[in-house]
C-alpha positions as CSV (number, residue, x, y, z in Angstrom):
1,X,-12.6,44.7,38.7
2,X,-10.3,47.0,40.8
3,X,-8.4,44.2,42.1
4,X,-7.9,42.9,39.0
5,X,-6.9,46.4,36.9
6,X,-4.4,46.9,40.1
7,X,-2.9,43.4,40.1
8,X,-2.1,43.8,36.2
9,X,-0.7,47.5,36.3
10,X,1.4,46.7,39.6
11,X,2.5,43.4,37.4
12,X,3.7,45.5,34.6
13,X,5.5,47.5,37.1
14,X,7.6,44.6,38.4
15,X,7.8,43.5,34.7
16,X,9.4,46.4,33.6
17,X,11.6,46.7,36.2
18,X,12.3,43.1,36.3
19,X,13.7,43.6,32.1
20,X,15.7,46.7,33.0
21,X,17.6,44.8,35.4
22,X,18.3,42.2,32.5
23,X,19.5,44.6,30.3
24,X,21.5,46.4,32.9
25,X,22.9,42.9,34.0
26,X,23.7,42.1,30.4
27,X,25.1,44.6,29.4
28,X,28.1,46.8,29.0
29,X,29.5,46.7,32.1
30,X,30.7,50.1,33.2
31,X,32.1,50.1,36.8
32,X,31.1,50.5,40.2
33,X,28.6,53.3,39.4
34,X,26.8,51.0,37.3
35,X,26.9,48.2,39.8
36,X,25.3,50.9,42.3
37,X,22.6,51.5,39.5
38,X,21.9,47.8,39.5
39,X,21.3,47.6,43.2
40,X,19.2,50.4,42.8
41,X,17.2,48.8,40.5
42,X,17.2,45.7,42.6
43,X,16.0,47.8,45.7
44,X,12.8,48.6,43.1
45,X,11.8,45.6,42.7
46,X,11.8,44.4,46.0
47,X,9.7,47.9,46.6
48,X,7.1,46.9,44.1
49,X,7.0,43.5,45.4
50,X,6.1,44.7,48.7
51,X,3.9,47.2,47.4
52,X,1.8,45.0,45.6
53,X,1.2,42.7,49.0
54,X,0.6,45.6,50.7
55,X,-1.8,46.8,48.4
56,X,-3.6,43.2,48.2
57,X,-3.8,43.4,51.5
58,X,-5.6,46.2,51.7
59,X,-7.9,45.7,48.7
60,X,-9.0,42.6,51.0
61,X,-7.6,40.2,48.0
62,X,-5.6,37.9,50.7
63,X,-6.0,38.0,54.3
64,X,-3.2,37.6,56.8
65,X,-2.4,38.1,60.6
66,X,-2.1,41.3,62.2
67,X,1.9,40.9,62.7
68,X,2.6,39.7,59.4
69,X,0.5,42.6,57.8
70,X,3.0,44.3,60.4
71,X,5.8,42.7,59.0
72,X,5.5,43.4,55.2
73,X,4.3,46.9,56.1
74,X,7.5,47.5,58.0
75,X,9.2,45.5,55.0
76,X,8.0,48.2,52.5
77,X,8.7,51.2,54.3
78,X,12.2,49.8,54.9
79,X,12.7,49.4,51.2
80,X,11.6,52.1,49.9
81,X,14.6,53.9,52.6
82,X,16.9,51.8,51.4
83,X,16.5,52.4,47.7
84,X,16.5,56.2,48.8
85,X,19.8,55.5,50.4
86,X,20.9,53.2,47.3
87,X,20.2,56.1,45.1
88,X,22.3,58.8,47.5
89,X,25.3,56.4,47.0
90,X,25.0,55.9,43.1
91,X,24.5,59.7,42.8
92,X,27.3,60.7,44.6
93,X,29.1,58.6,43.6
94,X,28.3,60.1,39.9
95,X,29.3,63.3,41.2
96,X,32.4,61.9,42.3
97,X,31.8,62.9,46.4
98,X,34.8,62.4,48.2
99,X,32.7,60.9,51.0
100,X,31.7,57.9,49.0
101,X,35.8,57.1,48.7
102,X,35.9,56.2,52.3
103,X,34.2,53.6,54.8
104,X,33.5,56.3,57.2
105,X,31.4,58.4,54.6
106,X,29.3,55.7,53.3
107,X,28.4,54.5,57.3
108,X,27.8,58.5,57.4
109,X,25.1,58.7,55.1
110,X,23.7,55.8,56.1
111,X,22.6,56.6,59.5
112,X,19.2,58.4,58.8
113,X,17.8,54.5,57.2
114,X,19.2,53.1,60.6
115,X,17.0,55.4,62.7
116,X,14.2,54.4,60.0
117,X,15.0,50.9,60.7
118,X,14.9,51.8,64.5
119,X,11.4,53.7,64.4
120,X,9.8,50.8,62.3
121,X,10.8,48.3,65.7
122,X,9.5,50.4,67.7
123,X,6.4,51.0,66.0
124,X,5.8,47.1,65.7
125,X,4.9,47.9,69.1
126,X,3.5,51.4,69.8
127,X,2.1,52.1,66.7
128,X,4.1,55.4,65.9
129,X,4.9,55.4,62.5
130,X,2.0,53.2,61.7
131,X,-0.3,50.4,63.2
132,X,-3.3,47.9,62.0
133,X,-6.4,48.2,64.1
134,X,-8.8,45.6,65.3
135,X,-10.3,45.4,62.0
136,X,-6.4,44.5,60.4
137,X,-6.8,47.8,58.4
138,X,-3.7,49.7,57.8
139,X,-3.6,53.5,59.9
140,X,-0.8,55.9,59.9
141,X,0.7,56.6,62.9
142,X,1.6,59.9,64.7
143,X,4.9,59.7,64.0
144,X,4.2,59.2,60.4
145,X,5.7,62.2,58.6
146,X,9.4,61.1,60.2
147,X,9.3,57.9,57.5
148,X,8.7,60.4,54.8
149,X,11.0,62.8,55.6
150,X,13.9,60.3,56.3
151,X,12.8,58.5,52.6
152,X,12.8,61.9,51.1
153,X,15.6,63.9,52.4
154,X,17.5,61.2,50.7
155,X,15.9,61.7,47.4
156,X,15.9,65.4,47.9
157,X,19.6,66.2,49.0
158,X,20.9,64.1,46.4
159,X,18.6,65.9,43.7
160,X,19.9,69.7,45.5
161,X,23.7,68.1,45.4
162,X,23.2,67.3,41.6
163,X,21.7,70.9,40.2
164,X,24.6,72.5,42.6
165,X,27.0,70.8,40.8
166,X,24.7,70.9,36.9
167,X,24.8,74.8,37.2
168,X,28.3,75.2,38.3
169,X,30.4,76.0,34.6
170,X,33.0,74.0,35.9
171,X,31.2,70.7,35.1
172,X,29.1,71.9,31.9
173,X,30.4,68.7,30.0
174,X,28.3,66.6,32.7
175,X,25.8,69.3,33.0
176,X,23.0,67.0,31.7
177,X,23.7,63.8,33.2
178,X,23.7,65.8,36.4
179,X,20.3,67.2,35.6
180,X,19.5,63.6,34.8
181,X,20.4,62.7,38.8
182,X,18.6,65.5,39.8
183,X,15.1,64.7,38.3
184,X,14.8,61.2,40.0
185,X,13.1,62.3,43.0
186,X,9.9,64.0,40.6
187,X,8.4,60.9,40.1
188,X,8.3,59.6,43.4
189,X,7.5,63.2,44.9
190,X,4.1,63.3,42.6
191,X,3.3,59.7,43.5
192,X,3.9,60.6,46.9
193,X,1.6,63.3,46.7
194,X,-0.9,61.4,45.3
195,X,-0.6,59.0,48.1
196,X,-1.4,61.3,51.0
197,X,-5.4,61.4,49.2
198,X,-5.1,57.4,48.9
199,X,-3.4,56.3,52.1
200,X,-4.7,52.6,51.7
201,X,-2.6,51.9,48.3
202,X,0.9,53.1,48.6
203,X,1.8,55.3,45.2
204,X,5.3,55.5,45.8
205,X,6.4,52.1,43.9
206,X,4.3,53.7,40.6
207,X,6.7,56.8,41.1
208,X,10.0,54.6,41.6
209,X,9.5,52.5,38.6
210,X,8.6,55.9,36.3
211,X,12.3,57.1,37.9
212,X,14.5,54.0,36.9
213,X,13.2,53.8,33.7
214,X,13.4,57.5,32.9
215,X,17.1,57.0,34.6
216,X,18.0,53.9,32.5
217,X,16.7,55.5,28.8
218,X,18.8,58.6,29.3
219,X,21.8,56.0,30.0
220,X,21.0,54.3,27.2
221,X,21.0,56.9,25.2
222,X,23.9,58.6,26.4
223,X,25.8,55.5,25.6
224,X,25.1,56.1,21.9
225,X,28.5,58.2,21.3
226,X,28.4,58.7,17.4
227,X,26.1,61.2,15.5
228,X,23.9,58.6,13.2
229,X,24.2,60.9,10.0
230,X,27.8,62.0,10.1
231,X,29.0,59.1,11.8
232,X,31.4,61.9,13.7
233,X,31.6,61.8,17.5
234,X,28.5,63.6,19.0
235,X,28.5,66.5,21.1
236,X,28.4,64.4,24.2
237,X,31.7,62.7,23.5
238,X,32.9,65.8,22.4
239,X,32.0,67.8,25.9
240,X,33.6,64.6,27.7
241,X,36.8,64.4,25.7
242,X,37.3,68.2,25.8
243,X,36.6,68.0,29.5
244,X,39.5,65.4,30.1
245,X,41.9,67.4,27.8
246,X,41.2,70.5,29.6
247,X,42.1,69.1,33.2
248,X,44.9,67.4,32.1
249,X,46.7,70.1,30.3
250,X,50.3,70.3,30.9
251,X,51.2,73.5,28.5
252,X,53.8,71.3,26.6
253,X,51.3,71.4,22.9
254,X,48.9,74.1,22.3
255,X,45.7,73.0,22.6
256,X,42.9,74.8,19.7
257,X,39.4,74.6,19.5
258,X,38.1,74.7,15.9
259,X,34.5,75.5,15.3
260,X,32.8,75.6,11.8
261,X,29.7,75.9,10.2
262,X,28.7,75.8,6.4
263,X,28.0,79.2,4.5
264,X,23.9,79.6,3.7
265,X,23.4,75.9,5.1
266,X,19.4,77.2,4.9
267,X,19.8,78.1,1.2
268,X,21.2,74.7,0.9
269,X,18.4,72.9,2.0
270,X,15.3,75.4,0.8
271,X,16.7,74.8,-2.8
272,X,18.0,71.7,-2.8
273,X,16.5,70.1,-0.8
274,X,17.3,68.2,3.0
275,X,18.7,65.1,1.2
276,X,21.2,67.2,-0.3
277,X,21.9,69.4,2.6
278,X,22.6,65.9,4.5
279,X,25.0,64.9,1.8
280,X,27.1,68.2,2.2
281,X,26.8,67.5,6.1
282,X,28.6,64.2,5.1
283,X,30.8,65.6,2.9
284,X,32.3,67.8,5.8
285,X,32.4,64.6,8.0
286,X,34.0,62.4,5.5
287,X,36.2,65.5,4.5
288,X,37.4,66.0,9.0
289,X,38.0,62.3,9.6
290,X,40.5,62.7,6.6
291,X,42.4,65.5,8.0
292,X,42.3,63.9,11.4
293,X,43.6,60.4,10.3
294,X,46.6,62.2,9.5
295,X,47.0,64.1,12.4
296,X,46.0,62.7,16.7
297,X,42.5,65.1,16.0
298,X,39.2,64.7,17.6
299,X,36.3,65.6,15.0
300,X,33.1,66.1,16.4
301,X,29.2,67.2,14.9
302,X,28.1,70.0,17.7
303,X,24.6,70.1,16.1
304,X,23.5,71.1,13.1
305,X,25.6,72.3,10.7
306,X,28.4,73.1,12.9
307,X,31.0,70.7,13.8
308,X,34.2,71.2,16.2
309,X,37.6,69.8,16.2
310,X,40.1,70.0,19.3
311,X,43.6,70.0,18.1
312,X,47.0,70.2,19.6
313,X,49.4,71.7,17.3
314,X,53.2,73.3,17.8
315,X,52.2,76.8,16.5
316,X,48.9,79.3,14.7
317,X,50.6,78.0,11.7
318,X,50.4,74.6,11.5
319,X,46.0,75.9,12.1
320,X,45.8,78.3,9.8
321,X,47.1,75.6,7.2
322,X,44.7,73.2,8.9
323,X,42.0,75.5,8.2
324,X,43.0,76.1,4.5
325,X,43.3,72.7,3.6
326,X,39.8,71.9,4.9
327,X,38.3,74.2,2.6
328,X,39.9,73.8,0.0
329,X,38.9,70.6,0.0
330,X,35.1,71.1,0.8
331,X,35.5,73.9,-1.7
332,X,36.2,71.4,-4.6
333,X,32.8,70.1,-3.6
334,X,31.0,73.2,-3.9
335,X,30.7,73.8,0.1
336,X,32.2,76.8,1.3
337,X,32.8,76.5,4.9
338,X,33.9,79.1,7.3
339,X,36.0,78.3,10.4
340,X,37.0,80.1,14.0
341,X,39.7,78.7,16.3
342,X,40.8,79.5,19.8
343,X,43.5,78.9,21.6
344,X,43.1,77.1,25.0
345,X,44.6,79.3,27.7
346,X,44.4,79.7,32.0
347,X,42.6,82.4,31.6
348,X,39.7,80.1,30.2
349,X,37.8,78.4,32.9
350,X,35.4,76.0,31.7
351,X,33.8,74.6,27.6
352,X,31.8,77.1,26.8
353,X,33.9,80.2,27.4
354,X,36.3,78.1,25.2
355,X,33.8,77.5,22.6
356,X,32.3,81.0,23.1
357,X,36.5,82.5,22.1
358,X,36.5,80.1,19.2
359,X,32.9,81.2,17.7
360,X,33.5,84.8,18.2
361,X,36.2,84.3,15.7
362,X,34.1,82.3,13.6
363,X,31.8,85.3,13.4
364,X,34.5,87.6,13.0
365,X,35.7,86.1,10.0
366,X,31.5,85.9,8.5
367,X,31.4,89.5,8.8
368,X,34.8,90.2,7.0
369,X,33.7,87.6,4.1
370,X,30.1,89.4,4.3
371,X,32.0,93.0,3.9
372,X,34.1,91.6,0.9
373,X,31.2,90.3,-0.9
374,X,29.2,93.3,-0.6
């Protein structure tokens, strides 16, 4: 019975992985990165593969000799390096490390899975990382704890290089996919915990499988670029295209950030209803992509009921009439809609102290209305 509950979870494994490398094959293709996530994925499979014949093994389910229990020991420590190593190259190369642009860099990081690859030779022979005793039961070795800390300091430097670069303003359009890199190693870490109290069936392939997938549904969804209601770009595409705008400013347009939210949006809805409050959220929408079919604008939902536009304009002007004509028009529907703007400068450094300027105008202007009204 416990043979037969581990063969079918440890098939689901290799299942899962086996359709996610499909899909990914299939798919959109989306450069090297994503090439370097598909030999990740690839590197998975071959763990769980080896896993499971390990774990057989060990279960007493097939019986082999003593050096090929050696071998596909040695096979699935080497693996599970390797994907380690796979991983360190897709994740900086996510974070764009200038060390994964040359030759030298790559052949850099790969030298801790050649001393893995070294150690597992050698322990063919003395038995230091690991051996199989007269009974052809698996033992760990002395030198045990070197094979996880070469497998992990993989998985952990990469996940330290990721939150470095998550928490640094400068990047806060990537911010989550960063976080995204960073959390692979949790899976694998917990697994690998609960391997150390059940040293006869490896864990690790359990946690690896739980990380790509987790890894390839956040890609999936980070693909999706357009807000389902609105049909607006979401605030992902927005972060990304305000990102590229910012770095490649040259001064020659003024460059505004518009932010706007709808006046008692909660009123909207607690007395009318949600179905209504999504029609004025689509009103606004259908109301933005107007204004920027005229105009090179980029319209976006932020969440909510706000929305942002990123404009470049000649003058405050050509804005303010911007601004006017939108609610007018929004007006005419019965939405009143109030609207901040900022104007992108050096002195800004990164989104949000740019969407910060804009919204404490928006505010600004709430409290004036606010003041007139009462």
């Amino acid at each position: 019975m416990q043979v037969a509950a581990y063969l079918q979870f440890m098939l689901l494994c290799i299942f899962i992985l086996g359709m996610i490398l499909f899909h990914a094959v299939h798919g959109v293709s989306r450069g090297r990165g994503w090439r370097l996530f598909i030999g990740a994925i690839i590197g998975a499979l071959f763990c769980q593969i080896f896993d499971l014949l390990w774990g057989l093994i060990d279960l007493g389910t097939i019986t082999v000799s003593v050096p090929l229990h050696i071998f596909i020991c040695s096979l699935y420590y080497s693996s599970v390096t390797a994907l380690a190593l796979w991983w360190l190259y897709y994740s900086e190369y996510s974070l764009e490390s200038s060390l994964m642009k040359t030759r030298r860099g790559i052949a850099l990081y790969a030298l801790p899975y050649l001393l893995m690859i070294i150690l597992l030779m050698i322990s063919a022979k003395t038995g230091c990382i690991f051996y199989i005793d007269e009974n052809n039961v698996y033992q760990r070795g002395d030198l045990y704890f070197l094979s996880t800390l070469i497998t992990y300091s993989y998985l952990i430097f990469s996940s330290v290089r990721a939150l470095i670069k998550a928490f640094n303003k400068n990047n806060y359009a990537r911010k989550r996919d960063y976080l995204v890199l960073a959390s692979f190693p949790v899976f694998p870490c917990l697994m690998g915990v609960a391997q150390y109290f059940t040293p006869a069936i490896s864990m690790i392939g359990i946690g690896i499988t739980l990380a790509v997938t987790q890894i390839y549904l956040v890609s999936q969804e980070t693909l999706i670029s357009i807000d389902p209601l609105t049909r607006l770009n979401n605030r992902n595409q927005l972060l990304k295209y305000l990102s590229g705008k910012m770095k490649n400013y040259s001064g020659r347009a003024r460059l505004y950030l518009l932010i706007m939210d709808v006046d008692n949006f909660k009123t909207i809805n607690d007395k009318l209803g949600h179905v209504e409050g999504d029609n004025a959220l689509i009103q606004i929408a259908n109301t933005l992509k107007l204004h920027c079919a005229k105009k090179d604008y980029f319209a976006s939902r932020y969440g909510g009921d706000e929305f942002i536009m990123v404009c470049e304009a000649e003058s405050e002007e050509e804005i303010d009439a911007l601004c006017d004509s939108i609610e007018k028009e929004l007006a005419s529907h019965s939405i009143s809609l109030s609207i901040g703007y900022a104007l992108y400068s050096e002195d800004i450094k990164n989104i949000p102290d740019f969407i910060a300027k804009a919204d404490r105008n928006l505010y600004r202007i709430k409290r004036e209305r606010q003041s007139r009204v009462g």
